[in-house]
N, C-alpha and C positions, 0 to 999 in steps of 0.2 A: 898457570891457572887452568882448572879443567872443566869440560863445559858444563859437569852438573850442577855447579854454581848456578846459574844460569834460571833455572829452577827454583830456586827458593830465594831469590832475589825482589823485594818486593815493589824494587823501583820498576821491574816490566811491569807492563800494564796488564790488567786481567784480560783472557781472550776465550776464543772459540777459535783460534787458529789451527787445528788440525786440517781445516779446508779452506784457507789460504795458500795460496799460491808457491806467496815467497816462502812460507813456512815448511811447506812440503819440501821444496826447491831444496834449502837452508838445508833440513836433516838427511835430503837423501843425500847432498855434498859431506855430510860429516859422517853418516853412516859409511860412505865408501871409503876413509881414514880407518875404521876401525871393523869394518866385514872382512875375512879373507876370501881369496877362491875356493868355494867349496873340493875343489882340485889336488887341494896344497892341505898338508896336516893344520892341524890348528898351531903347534908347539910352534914349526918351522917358521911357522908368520909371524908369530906374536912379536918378536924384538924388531922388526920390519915396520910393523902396525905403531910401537910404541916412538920409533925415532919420526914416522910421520905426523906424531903431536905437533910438533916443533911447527910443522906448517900454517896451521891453522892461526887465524887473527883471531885469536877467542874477543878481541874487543870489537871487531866489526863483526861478528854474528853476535855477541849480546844487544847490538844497535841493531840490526837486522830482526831480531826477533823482538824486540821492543816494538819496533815501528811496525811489524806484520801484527802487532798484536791487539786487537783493535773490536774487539765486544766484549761484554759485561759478564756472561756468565754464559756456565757451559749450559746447564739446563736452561729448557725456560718452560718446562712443566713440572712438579713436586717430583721427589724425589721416590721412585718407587720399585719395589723390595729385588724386580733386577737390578735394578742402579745400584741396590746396597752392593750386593755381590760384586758386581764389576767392579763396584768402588772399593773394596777388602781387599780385591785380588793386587789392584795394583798400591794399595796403601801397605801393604804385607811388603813390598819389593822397597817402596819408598822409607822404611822403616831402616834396613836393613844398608840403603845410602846412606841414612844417617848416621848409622853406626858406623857405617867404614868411614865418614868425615872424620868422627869423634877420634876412632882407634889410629887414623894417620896424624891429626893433630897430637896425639901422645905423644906418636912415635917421631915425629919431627920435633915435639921439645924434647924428648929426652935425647935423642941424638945432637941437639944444636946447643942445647942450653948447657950442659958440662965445657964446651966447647968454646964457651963466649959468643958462639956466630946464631942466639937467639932475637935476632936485628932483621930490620924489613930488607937490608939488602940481600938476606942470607935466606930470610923464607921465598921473596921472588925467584931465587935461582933452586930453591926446593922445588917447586912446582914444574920448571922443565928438566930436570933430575932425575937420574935414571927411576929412581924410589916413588918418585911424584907424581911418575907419567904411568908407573905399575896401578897406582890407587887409584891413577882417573881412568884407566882402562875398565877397572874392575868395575866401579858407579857408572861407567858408560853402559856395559854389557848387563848388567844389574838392575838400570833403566828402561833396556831395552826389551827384557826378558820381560819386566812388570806391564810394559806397554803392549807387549804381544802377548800377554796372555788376557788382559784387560780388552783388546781387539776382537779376540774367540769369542770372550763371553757377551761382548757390544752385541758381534754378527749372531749369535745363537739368541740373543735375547730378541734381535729385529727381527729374524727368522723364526721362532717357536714362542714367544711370548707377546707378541703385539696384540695379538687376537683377543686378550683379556689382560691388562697389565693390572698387575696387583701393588693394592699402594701401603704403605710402610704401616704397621702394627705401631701402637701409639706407643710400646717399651721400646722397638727400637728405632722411630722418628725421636726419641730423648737423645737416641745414643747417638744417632746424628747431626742433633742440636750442639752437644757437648763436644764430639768429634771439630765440627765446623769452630764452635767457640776458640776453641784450643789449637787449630792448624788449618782455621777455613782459609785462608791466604794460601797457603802449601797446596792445600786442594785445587783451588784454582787455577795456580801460575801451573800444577802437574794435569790438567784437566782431569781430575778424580770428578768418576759421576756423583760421588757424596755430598758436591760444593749445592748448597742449597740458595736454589733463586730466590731473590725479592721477589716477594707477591702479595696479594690482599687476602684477605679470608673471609668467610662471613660469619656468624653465627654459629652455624650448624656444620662449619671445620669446613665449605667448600671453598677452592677458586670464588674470586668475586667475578663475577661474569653478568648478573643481571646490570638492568639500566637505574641509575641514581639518581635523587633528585632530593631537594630539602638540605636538611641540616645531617653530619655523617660525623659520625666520632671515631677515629682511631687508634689503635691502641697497640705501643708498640715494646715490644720484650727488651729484655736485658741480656745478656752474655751468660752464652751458652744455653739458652731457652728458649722457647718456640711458643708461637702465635698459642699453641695448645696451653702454655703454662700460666694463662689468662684463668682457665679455663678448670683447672686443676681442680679443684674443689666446688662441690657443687652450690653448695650455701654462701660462696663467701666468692662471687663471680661478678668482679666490677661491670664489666660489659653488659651484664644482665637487669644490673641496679642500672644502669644508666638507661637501658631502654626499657625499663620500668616506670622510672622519672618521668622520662621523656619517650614517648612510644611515637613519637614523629622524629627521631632521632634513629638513624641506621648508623648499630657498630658494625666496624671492620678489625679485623686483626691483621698488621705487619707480618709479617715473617720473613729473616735477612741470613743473611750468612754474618755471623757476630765474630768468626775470624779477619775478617776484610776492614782494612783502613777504614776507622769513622768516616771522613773526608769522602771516601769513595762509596761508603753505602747511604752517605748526604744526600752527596750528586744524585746516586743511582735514587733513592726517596725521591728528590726534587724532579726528577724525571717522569717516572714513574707517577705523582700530582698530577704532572702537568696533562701527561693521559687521559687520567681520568677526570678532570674537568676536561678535557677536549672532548672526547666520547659521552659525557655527560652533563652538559652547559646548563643543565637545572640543579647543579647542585648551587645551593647557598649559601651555606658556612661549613667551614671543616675544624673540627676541634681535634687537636693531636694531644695524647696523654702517654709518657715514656719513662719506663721503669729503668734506671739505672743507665746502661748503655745506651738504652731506647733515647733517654733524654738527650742523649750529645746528639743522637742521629736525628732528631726532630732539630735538633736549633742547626747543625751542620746543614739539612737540606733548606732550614730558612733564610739561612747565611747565602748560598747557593743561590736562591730561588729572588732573594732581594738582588743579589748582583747580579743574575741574566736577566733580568726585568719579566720572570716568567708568572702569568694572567692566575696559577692556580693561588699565590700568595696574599695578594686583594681578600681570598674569600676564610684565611683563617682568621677564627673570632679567639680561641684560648689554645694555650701553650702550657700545660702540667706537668712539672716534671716530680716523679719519686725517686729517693733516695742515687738523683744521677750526680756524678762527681766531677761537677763542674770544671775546680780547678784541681783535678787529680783522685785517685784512690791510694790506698795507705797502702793495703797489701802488694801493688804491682810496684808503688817506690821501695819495700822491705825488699822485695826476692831482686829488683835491680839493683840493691845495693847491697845484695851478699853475693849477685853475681860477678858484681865488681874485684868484692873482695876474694873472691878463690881467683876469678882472671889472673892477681898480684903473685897469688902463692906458687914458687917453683914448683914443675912437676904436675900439678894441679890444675895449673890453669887453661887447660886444653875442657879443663872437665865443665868448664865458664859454655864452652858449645851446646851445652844442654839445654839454657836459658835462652839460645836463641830461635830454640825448636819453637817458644809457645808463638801465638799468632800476632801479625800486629797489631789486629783489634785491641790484643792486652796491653800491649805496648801503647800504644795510643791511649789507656786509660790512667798512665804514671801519672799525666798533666792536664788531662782532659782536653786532649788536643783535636781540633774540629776540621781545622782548614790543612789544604795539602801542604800548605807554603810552614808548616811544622815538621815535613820530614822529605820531602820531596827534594829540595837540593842537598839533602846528607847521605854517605856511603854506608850503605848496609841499611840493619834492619832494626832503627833509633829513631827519637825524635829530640826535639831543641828543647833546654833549658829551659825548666819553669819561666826563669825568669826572659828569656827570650822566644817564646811561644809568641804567635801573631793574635792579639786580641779579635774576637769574634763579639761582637755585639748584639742586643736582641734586637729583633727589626721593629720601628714604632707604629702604633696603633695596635698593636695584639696586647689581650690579656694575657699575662705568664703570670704563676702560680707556682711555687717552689717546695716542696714537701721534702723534711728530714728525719730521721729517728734514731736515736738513742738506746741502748741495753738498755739503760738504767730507769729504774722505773717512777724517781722523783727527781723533781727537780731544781739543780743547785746549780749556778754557775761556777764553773771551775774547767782548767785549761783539757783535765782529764778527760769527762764528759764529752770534750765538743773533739778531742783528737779519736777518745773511743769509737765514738757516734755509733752506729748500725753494726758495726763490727770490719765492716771494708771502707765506708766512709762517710770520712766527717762531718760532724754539723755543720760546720763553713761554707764545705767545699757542694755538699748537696744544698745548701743557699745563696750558692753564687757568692758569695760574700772574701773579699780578697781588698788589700793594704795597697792595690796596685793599681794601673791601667785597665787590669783583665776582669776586675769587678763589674756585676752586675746588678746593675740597678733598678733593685725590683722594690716598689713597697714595703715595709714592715707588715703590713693588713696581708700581702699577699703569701708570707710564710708562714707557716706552721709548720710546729713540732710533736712528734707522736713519742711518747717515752712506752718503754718495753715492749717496742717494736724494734726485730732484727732485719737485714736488712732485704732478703728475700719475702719475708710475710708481709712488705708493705703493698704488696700487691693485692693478698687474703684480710686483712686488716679491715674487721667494721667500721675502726674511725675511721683510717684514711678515704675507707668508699665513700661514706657520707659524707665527708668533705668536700672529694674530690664531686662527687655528687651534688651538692650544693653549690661548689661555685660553677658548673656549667648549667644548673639550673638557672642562677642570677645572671649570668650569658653578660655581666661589663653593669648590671643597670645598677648595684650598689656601690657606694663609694667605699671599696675596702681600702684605700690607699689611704686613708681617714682614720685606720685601728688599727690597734696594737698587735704584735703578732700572736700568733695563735701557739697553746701549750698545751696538748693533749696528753690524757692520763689515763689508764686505768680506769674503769668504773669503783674499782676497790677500792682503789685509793683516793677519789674523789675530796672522799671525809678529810683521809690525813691530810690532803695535798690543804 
């Protein structure tokens, strides 16, 4: 085993360990396995350096740096346009370990599998094998060139740009939205300055930093989007209709890193609450509204926040969710189960390591998995069986409100429709609605359905604003659990429907 494993393992826990103790301790011990004397050629060393693998407990430094690993995130100010660069320099290096993983998994099945010895007892003895200790050298020195040049540009940016730090252009805070979606876990377990912290926003796109008080709605993104994508369109800006409605009503915007385990961006939301009701004891009700991902991590932190018995959960009144996928998304079970299928195929299935690059955010959205206890005691980077996922319940006394939508622009029951849904997920699985334990039991009056809404525009969506708008105007006082659910259409169609 070689220790850039170690790194994209998503059972360590996320850290700011570069100024820990044990951590520093930890890599100057394994930097001295693999540095020569500057004295000595490099060639002469190398097979020297390579039989000193053998020493190393690679399972008591993966424990070692698990337990040294112990904060939430690297930043804890947005993400700004030196951060992007640092964060390139060493995302460039970390690119390039991945490829050498990929290119030695090749070359370990094509060499084992003609062989018959493609069996776990034959790949453990790969890894301390003259061949296997060549590949971990390489990602060793690979890692450490990214991180030393990632250092210059730290120390040149504390030194020559603090005086005015310049913050990220809104084209490329997208591309770091996207980035984080797609590998914000990677970012973090490698401390890439790209990993983007939880934080609030306000209106006008700053830090929330003033004092609160009243009634505060929050509004929280989907996968691979940012507080900004609320905001996207100027006519068609939920946050705006909301404090329009209600102008005693302060929005805030989320902003998360949407690569990072639901479960951990829960916690870190329920954290995070509890904050700001501590710093702000006049706030009175918190309405939370969450587009697709947003929605898992709004009911993950309520899940969290019911079992620490933490004071910010008393004060929310409604629970919204758009087009979030409850009990899974379509697209993340399709590519799991053609990653499956090349895994099977001779030759091929080294190429299955590709599908392990995406984040576990994605991964977490196969099942709609909320709680840790869905991947936490399994090896690697998966989670449990639909059908053995830990049911997550809504906490009682809040109003929830469930929003789906549909391509199709009329409406007909049929299995097509509701597996179609928005194009990533289904009408079910965005209404909580499930044959099992893990069902949620929201009213009929409290769902509605939007037809020839996809599943990104339910955010810009007239009807859904008004809706979403109306029931936190009605704030619990009308009995919807009394009506039928709700079937939005078109204005066009009205007539035909």
């Amino acid at each position: 085993m070689s220790s850039p494993k170690v790194f994209y393992n998503d059972g360590v826990s996320d850290s700011d360990a570069q100024n820990d103790s044990s951590y520093t301790r930890t890599h100057h011990e394994l930097d001295a396995h693999f540095v020569p004397d500057a004295s000595v050629p490099l060639h002469s060393h190398l097979y020297e350096q390579i039989d000193q693998l053998e020493a190393i407990d690679m399972d008591e430094l993966v424990k070692l740096l698990a337990d040294s690993n112990d904060s939430d995130e690297i930043n804890k100010t947005p993400v700004s346009l030196a951060d992007f660069f640092e964060g390139l320099a060493q995302l460039a290096t970390m690119g390039v370990v991945e490829i050498t993983e990929i290119v030695e998994a090749i070359h370990r099945e094509v060499i084992l599998r003609p062989l018959g010895r493609f069996n776990d007892k034959h790949l453990n003895k790969w890894s301390r094998g003259f061949t296997g200790r060549i590949y971990g050298t390489i990602r060793h020195v690979m890692q450490m060139v990214g991180n030393n040049l990632a250092s210059v540009l730290r120390i040149y940016k504390n030194l020559m740009l603090q005086k005015s730090v310049q913050p990220l252009p809104g084209s490329l805070k997208k591309l770091v939205n996207v980035l984080n979606g797609v590998m914000g876990d990677h970012l973090v377990n490698n401390q890439n300055a790209l990993a983007i912290p939880m934080m609030l926003y306000t209106q006008d796109g700053k830090p929330q930093s003033e004092s609160l008080s009243g009634r505060i709605a929050i509004l929280c993104h989907g996968l691979c989007m940012s507080h900004l994508s609320w905001q996207a369109q100027a006519d068609n800006d939920l946050g705006e209709a909301i404090h329009i409605s209600q102008p005693d009503t302060t929005v805030l915007y989320l902003d998360y890193n949407t690569g990072r385990r639901i479960s951990r961006s829960g916690r870190k939301f329920s954290q995070l609450l509890q904050a700001l009701v501590d710093e702000n004891p006049d706030i009175s009700q918190i309405d939370l509204v969450g587009h697709s991902m947003g929605g898992l991590v709004s009911r993950s932190a309520l899940f969290y926040g019911e079992q620490d018995r933490l004071d910010w959960i008393k004060r929310v009144g409604n629970l919204i969710t758009l087009g979030s996928p409850h009990h899974g998304a379509v697209l993340e079970r399709i590519g799991n189960y053609v990653q499956d299928i090349i895994a099977k195929l001779p030759f091929a299935g080294s190429l299955a390591k590709l599908g392990d690059m995406r984040s576990a955010g994605i991964i977490d959205l196969r099942h709609g998995s909320i709680r840790d206890a869905d991947w936490k005691a399994l090896e690697g980077r998966s989670v449990l069986p639909q059908d053995f996922r830990h049911p997550a319940r809504l906490p009682s006394g809040i109003k929830t409100y469930f929003v789906a939508s549909a391509l199709l622009e009329t409406h007909y029951d049929s299995k097509v429709t509701d597996l179609l849904g928005d194009s990533l997920v289904s009408v079910a699985s965005a209404l909580g609605e499930d044959d099992a334990e893990h069902a949620l039991f929201v009213p009929d009056g409290h769902k509605a359905v939007f037809y020839g809404v996809n599943h990104m525009n339910l955010i810009h969506s007239r009807r859904v604003r008004e809706q979403v708008v109306e029931w936190l105007l009605d704030n619990g006082r009308s009995d919807y659990a009394g009506r039928p659910r709700i079937h939005s259409y078109p204005r066009s169609l009205d007539v035909a429907v």
